[in-house]
N, C-alpha and C positions, 0 to 999 in steps of 0.2 A: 315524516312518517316512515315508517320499519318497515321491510318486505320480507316475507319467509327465506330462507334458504333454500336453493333451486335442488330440486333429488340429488344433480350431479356436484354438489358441492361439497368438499373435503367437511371432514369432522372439525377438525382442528391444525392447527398452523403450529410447531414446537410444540410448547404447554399449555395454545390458548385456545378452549373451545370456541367453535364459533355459534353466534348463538341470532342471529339474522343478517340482510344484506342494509348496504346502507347507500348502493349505487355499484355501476359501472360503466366504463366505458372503453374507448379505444386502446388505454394502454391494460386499466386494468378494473381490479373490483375492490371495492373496501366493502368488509365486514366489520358489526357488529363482535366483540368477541368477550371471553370472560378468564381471566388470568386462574390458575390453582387457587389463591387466596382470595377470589372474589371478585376481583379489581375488576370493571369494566371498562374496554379500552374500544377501539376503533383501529383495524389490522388491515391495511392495506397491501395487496398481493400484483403481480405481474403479470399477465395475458402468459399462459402456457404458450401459445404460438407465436409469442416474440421472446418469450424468455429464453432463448439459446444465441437471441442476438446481441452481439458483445456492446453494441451502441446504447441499445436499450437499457442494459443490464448496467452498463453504467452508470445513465442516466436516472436509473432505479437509487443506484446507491447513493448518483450525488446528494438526490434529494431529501434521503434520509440523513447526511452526515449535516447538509444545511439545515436540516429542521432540530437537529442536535445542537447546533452552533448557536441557534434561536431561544433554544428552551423555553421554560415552561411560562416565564415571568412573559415573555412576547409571543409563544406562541403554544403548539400542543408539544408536552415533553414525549420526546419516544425512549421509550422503557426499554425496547429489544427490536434486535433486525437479525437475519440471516437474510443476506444480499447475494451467497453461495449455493443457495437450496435451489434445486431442481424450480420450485416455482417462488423466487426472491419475494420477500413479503420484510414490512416492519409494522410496529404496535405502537401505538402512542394513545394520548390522552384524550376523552371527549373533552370536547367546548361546548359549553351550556350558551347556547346564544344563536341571532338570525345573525346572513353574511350582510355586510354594509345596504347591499340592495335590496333588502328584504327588507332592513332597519327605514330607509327611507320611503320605498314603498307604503310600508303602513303609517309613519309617524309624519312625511314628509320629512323636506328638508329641515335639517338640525338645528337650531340657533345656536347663535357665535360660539355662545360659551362650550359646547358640546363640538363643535367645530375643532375648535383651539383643544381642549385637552384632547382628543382625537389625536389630531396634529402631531399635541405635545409626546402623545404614548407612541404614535408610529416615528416620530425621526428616534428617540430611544432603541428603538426596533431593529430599526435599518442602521441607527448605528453600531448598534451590537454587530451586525452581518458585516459590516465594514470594515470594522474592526478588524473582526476576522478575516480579512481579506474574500470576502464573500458578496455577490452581488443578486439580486433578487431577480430583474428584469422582467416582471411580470407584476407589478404591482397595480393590483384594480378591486371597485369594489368587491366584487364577487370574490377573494381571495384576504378578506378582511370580517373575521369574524365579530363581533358586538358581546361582549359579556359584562358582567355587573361588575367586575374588577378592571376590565379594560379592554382595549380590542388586541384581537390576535392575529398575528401575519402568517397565511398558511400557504400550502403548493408551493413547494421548491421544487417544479417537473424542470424548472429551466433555469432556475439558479446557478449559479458558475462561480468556479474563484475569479479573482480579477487578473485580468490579460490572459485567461484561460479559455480559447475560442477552438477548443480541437473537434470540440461536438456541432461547431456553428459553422455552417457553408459559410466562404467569402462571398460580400453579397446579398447572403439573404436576411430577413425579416422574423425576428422569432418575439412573440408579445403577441401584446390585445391590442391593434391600432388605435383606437380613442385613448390610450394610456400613457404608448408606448414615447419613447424621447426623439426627439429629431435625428437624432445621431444611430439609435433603433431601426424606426424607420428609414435610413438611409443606407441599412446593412453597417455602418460603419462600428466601431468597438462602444460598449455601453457598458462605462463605470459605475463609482457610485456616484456623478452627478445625474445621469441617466434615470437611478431609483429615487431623485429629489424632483426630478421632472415627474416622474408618476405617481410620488408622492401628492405633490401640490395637484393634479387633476385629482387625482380622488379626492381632494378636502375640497376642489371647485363642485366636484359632483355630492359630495355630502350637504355642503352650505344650499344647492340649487336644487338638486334632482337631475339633473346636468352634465354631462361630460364639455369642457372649455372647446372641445370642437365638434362638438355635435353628436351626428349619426349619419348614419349609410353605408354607402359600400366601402371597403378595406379600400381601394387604391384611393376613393373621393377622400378618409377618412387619414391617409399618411400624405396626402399632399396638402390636405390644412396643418397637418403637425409639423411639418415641416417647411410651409412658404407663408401659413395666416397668422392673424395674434390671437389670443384665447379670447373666446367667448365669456368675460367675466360680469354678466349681466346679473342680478341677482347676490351675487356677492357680496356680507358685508362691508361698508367700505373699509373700515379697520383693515381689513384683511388683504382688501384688491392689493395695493401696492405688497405685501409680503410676497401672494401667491404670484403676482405677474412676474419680480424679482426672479422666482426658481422654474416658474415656467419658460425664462430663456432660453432663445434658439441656439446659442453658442455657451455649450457647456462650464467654460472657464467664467461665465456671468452669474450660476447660479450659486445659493449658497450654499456652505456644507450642513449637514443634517444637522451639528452641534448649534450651529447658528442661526437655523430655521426653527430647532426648541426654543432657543432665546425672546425670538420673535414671536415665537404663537404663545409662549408659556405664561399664566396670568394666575398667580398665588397659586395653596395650595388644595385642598380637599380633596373627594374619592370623582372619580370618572363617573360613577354611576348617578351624582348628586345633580348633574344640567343633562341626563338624558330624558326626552320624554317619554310618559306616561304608556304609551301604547309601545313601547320599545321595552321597557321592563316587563312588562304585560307579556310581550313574545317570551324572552330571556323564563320567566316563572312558567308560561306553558310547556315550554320545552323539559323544563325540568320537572316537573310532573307527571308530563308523557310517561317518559325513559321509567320511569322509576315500577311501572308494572308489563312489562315486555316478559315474553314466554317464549320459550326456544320452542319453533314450528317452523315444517318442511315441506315444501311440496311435492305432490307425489311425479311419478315417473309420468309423462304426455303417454297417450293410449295409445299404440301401434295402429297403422291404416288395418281397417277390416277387424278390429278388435269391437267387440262388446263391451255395453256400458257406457258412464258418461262421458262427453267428452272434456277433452282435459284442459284446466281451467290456464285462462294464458298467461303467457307470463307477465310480467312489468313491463311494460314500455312498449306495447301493443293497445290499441285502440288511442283513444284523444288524451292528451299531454297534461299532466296532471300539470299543478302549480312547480313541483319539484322536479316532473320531468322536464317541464321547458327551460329551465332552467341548466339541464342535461343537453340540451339542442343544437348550443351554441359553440360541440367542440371541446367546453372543457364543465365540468357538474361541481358543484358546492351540496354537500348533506349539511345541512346545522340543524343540531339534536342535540337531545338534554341528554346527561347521561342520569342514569339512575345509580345510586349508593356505589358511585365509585367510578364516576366521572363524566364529563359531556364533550361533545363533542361539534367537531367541523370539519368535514377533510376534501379533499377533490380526488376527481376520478379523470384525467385527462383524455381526450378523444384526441381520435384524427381528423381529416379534412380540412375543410375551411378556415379561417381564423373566425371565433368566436364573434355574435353581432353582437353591437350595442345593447346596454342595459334598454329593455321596457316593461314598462307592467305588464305583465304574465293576465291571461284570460282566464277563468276559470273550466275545471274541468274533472273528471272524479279522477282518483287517486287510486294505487294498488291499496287492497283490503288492509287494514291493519291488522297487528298483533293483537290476541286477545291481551285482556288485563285482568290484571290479577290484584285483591284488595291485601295488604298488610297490613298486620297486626299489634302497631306501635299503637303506644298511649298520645306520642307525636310525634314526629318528624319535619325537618325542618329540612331546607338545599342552602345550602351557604356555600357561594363560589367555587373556587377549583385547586388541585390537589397542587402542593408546590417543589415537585419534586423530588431530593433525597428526603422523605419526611423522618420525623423523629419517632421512634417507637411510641415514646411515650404522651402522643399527639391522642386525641385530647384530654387538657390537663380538668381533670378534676375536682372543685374546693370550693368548699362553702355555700352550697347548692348552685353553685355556677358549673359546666362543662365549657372550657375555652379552647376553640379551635382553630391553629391560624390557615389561611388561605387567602393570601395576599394581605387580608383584612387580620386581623382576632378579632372571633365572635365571644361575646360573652352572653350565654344562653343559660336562665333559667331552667335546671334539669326537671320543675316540679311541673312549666306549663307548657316550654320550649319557646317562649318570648326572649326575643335577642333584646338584652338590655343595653346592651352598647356595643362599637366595634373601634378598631384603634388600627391604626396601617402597621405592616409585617414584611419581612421578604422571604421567608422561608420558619418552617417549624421549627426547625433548629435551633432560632431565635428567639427560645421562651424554654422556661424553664419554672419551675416552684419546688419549695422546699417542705409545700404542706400547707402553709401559714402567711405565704406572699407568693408572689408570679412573680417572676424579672423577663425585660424581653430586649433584644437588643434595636437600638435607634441607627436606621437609616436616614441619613440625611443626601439633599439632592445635590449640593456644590461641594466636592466634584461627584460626580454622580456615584450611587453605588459603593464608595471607597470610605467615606469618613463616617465611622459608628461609635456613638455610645451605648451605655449600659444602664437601664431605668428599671426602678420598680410598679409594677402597675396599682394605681387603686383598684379593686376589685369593684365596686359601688360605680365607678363612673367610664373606668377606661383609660383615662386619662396618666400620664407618665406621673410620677413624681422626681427626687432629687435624680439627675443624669449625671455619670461617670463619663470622663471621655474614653475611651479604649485606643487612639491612637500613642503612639509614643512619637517623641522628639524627631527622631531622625527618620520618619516615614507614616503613611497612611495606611489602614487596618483594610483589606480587600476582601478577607472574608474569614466567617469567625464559625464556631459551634459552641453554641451554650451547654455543657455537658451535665451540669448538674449544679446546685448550691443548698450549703449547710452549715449552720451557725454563722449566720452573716457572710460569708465567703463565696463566692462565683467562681466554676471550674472551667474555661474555655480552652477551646482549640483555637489558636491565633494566625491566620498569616498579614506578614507586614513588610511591605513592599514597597520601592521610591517609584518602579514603572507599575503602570496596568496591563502589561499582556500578560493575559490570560493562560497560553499554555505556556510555560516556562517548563526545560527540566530537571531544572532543582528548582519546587519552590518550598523554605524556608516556612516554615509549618513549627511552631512551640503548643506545648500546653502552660498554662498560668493559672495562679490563685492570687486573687482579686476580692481585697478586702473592701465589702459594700458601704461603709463608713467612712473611711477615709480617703477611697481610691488609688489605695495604694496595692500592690505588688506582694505577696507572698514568696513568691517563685517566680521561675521561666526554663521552662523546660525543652530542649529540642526532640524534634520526634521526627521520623525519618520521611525526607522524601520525598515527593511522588513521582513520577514515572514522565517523559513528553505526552503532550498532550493527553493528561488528565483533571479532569476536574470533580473527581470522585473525591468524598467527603471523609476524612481518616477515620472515622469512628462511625460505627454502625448501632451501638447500645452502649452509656456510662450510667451510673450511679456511683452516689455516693455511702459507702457502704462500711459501717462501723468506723476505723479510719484508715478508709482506703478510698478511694477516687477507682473503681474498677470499670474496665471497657473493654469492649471487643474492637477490636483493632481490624479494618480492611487494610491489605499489607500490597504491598507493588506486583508481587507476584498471583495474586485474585484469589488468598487463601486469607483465613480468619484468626489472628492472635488474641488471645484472655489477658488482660496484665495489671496488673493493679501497682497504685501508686503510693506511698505516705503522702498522707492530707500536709505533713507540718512541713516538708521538705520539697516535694513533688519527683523524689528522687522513684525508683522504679524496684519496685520489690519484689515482685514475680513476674515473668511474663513465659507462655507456651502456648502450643498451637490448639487450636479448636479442628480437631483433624475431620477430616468425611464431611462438615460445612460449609455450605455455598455464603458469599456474602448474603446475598439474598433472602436465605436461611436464618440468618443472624439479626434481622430487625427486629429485634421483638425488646419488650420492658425488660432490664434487670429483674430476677428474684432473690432478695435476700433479707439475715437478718444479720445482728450484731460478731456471728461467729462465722458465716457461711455463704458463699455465692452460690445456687440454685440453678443450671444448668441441665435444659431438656433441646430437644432439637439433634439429634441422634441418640444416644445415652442419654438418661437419668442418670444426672452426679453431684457430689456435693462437696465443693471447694471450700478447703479451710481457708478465710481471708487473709492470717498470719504468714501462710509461706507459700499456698495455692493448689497442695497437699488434697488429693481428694480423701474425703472423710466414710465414704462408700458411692457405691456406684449401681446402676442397673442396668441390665443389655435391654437389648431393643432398640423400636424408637419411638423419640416420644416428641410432642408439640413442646412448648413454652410453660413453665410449670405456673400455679400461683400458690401463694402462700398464705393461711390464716390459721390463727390457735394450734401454733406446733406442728401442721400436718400442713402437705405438700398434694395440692389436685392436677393433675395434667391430665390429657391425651395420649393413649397408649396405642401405636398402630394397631387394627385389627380387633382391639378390646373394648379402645372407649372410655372412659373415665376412670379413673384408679386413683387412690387416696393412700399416701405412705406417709409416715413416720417423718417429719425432717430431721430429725437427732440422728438415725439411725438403716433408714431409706426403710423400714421395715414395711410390710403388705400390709395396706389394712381393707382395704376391699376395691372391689371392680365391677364397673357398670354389668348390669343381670340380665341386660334384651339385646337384641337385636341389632338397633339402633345403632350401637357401640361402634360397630364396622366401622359404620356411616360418618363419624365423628372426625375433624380435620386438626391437623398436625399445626395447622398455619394460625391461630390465635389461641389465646392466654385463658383459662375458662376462669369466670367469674363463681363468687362463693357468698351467698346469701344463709339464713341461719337455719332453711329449710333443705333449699335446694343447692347443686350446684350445674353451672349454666356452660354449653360447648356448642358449638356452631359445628354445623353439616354443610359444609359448603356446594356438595353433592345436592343434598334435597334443598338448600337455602332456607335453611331456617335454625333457628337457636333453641336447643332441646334442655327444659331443667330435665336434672335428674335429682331423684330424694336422697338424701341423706341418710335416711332409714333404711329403704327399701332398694337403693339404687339401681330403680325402674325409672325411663323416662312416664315422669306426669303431666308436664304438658309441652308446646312447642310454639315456635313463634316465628312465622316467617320475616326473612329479612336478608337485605343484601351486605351487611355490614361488615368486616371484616375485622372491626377493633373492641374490643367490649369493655367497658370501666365501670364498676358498682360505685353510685350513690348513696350509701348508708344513708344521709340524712334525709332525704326524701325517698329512700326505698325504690330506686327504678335504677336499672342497668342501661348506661347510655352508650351508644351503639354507633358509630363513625364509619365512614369510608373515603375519608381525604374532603369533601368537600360535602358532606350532610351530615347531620344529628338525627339520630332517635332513640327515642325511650321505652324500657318495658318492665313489668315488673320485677321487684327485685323481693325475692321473700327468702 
């Protein structure tokens, strides 16, 4: 549950409002917060009276460059940090979901099979960190959050690179003793067989309710981890011999994280398919919650000898709600749903003591909640969590379906919002349609991550039809961008690689055309680059556009190129800079037709696609334009809706009230045969305006930030990375 914002709490952090609290503690506080575009995130900040200590300040950073390393697929993706700011804060994602303890608490202990893919998603996890040369040392439940896609490993306050002890006394003890590894608790250096030791207790306490050595006091609690064998009562037996294998007291015994998947991995399906009943149950409340939150502040405490009431107290005064005892123990877990634009889970670490043992929490009243506030969809739906670089052109629209990926693609009914199917995904990038089919790209799990093809989907079932392999001969495809497809043809961004490390500084980055019949090869084209350690995605907006394959290009230097390509060739036929644009700036749909590319997002301009030639132009600035019946609708800072000529950029008119101010830069407005549709992200709601009159006529609150018109069933379907909803479209 949400708390107000205390009187003495900043507005905003960079550019992101803060819009309630969502915990604090010893080091610091996380907020609730809302990006310029909508986006709801969860913005974790540093205790002003330790922020000038350079340990801490460290520790601040590491933890955000390890939750970077993790990303989105295992854990909350962070969006933005400033680690330099007077008061170091980062932003990352909500997780829609309870922490593991909470999961057990209500559901009890899990059966096997929820157990095992558990397992199977956390050594993936901790592989990745290792990978990286990264090490978690804090892995417990309370630091494992539960979502309908998977669970997520969160709190890096103590994560370290490996043989990196400069923050750690010789000596001493940093973890949660019931978790922690022998070699942990013995002060001595903790790799990554260390996070396979506190892997396998957290699956002994998921399977049980259980930690394999109990409870009580920290020194009772490191000299069983250290001299007793685990407590594997309750365990099923399948599993005893895996778990007691990595619970070894002598590190060189246990297994490595690849080999511990091996062993717990057991076919394939979704995570969410062997959780129970009262665990999804949490996961849908949470997301529910979030989704009516009102930004409220409490007022300044009354001065002694002042008149009036007295001032109401704050959080974490009087008896210990369910979420503050969980606050109690040293270090807090929040899990909350987010609303239209993500959920979340994060920690707020304390001082003092080491954290006690998980126990069921007592009951106790809670701080007041946030009022709620009712929206104005025909429906709405929560579907998973957002995946990262997503694709502008997310979600795709066709054939009264809206398809959204989030780990999952959903395929949703835009006329009643019944998910008719859902098909696995790794990223948005990974799906594309040309109008008349979806293609999405195939992750397969041996070897993990690296081996993809390329499928068309049935729209009717979900289900893949004929697969393209995408690797070539002499290497494995590590990661791709489906940019666009048209007349049978697929236009990707390729990288293809003999190793898997990840940061390389040159990696070997082509675009291709990829004929969907034969699987053959059009082109191969190189494209520059990227930078040490980056894993930003070369293209931020393509389509395919009369015959040109056109995109905006993110360049090494964090500025934005236009360039377009020949379809028959993939050779390069214009390319220039998109000056005064942030990448960030630059995610939005292509606008064009058969002669022109449609660029808004500082200037209005209209690029000839033949040489890239602008055709006219307009000062100002403006949002993302759309396009219908010859004429051009965008966002004009200050004005508000304006309707020009695309032949010619000529005026044809501008919104008549008010409102227009109010009107946001940051989505595409939608065009129905009445009205035309712009989101105020200011007041949160979606404003038609008439066509006639261009007065707004009516309004529609919402948290969405993406908006796509359904012609055939008449309703504007409405996204924020991991929801659906509908409204009408006239």
């Amino acid at each position: 549950m949400l708390s107000p914002l205390h009187h003495d709490d900043p507005e905003a952090f960079g550019p992101y409002q803060l819009i309630a609290r969502l915990g604090s503690g010893g080091m610091g506080t996380v907020y609730m917060a809302r990006s310029p575009d909508g986006r709801t995130l969860a913005l974790k900040t540093l205790h002003a009276r330790i922020a000038h200590d350079a340990d801490f300040r460290t520790r601040f950073r590491l933890e955000a460059d390890a939750a970077r390393v993790i990303g989105g697929e295992h854990g909350a993706r962070v969006f933005d940090a400033d680690p330099r700011a007077e008061t170091p804060w980062f932003a990352a994602e909500y997780l829609i979901g309870p922490q593991l303890g909470e999961a057990v608490e209500v559901a009890g202990p899990l059966p096997e099979a929820s157990v095992r893919r558990l397992g199977t998603a956390l050594c993936a996890a901790l592989g990745q960190l290792h990978h990286s040369d990264v090490v978690h040392r804090d892995l417990k439940p309370s630091n494992i959050v539960i979502t309908a896609e998977g669970p997520k490993v969160i709190d890096f306050g103590i994560a370290r690179a490996l043989g990196d002890d400069r923050l750690t006394r010789a000596g001493s003890q940093i973890g949660t003793p019931a978790f922690m590894s022998p070699e942990q608790a013995g002060g001595l250096h903790h790799g990554w067989a260390g996070d396979v030791f506190g892997l396998a207790a957290v699956l002994v306490f998921a399977a049980t309710g259980h930690g394999p050595f109990g409870d009580g006091q920290a020194a009772e609690l490191i000299y069983r981890v250290r001299y007793t064998a685990p407590d594997l009562d309750g365990v099923p037996d399948a599993l005893v011999p895996v778990l007691a294998r990595a619970l070894a007291k002598d590190p060189a015994e246990r297994p490595t994280t690849a080999e511990l998947r091996d062993q717990l991995h057991e076919g394939g399906g979704e995570f969410a398919d062997d959780l129970p009943g009262a665990v999804l149950q949490q996961i849908g409340a949470r997301a529910e919650d979030i989704w009516h939150v009102q930004h409220e502040r409490l007022p300044a405490p009354v001065m002694e000898g002042a008149t009036g009431p007295p001032p109401q107290a704050p959080p974490g005064t009087g008896k210990l709600s369910r979420r503050q005892l969980l606050f109690a123990g040293g270090a807090s877990i929040l899990g909350l749903a987010g609303a239209g634009g993500g959920a979340w889970a994060l920690f707020v670490r304390g001082g003092g003591p080491a954290p006690a043992p998980y126990h069921k929490p007592t009951p106790g009243p809670s701080v007041s909640p946030l009022p709620k506030k009712k929206l104005d969809s025909l429906w709405q739906v929560q579907l998973g969590g957002p995946l990262g670089y997503e694709s502008p052109a997310s979600p795709i629209v066709i054939d009264g379906l809206a398809i959204l990926p989030s780990r999952r693609a959903y395929g949703v009914d835009t006329a009643s919002g019944t998910v008719r199917w859902t098909t696995r995904i790794a990223r948005s990038w990974h799906l594309a349609s040309d109008g008349k089919h979806v293609l999405h790209v195939v992750n397969h799990e041996q070897p993990p991550g690296v081996t993809r093809g390329l499928a068309r989907l049935d729209l009717a079932s979900g289900k893949d039809r004929k697969e393209i392999d995408l690797r070539d001969p002499s290497g494995k495809l590590f990661s791709v961008q489906l940019l666009g497809v048209s007349d049978g043809i697929a236009y990707l961004a390729v990288l293809r690689r003999h190793k898997t490390k990840l940061y390389e500084r040159e990696m070997p980055w082509h675009v291709t055309a990829l004929n969907l019949d034969s699987g053959d090869e059009r082109w191969y084209e190189p494209i520059p680059f990227h930078p040490a350690e980056s894993d930003d995605l070369h293209f931020l907006a393509a389509k395919v556009a009369g015959n040109r394959l056109v995109a905006l290009q993110h360049m090494n230097d964090d500025t934005v190129r236009v360039n377009a390509r020949d379809l028959r060739t993939g050779k390069t036929v214009w390319d220039q800079p998109l000056k005064g644009v942030e990448p960030d700036q630059a995610r939005h749909p292509l606008t064009s037709d058969d002669k022109h590319l449609y660029l808004g997002v500082g200037r209005l301009r209209a690029l000839r696609l033949s040489d890239g030639k602008p055709s006219w132009e307009r000062s100002g600035r403006y949002g993302p334009p759309a396009l219908k019946d010859g004429k051009l609708y965008v966002v004009e800072e200050g004005s508000g809706l304006r309707c020009v000529a695309a032949d010619n950029g000529k005026h044809r008119w501008t919104q008549r009230d008010s409102y227009g101010s109010r009107a946001a830069l940051t989505s595409r407005p939608v065009v129905g045969t009445k009205y035309a549709y712009a989101k105020s992200t200011a007041d949160g709601v979606l404003r038609a305006v008439s066509l006639t009159s261009h007065t707004t006529h009516h309004q529609y609150r919402t948290t969405g930030t993406r908006f796509f018109a359904d012609e055939r069933n008449k309703v504007i379907i409405a996204s924020d990375d991991h929801f659906l909803a509908a409204f009408p479209l006239r």
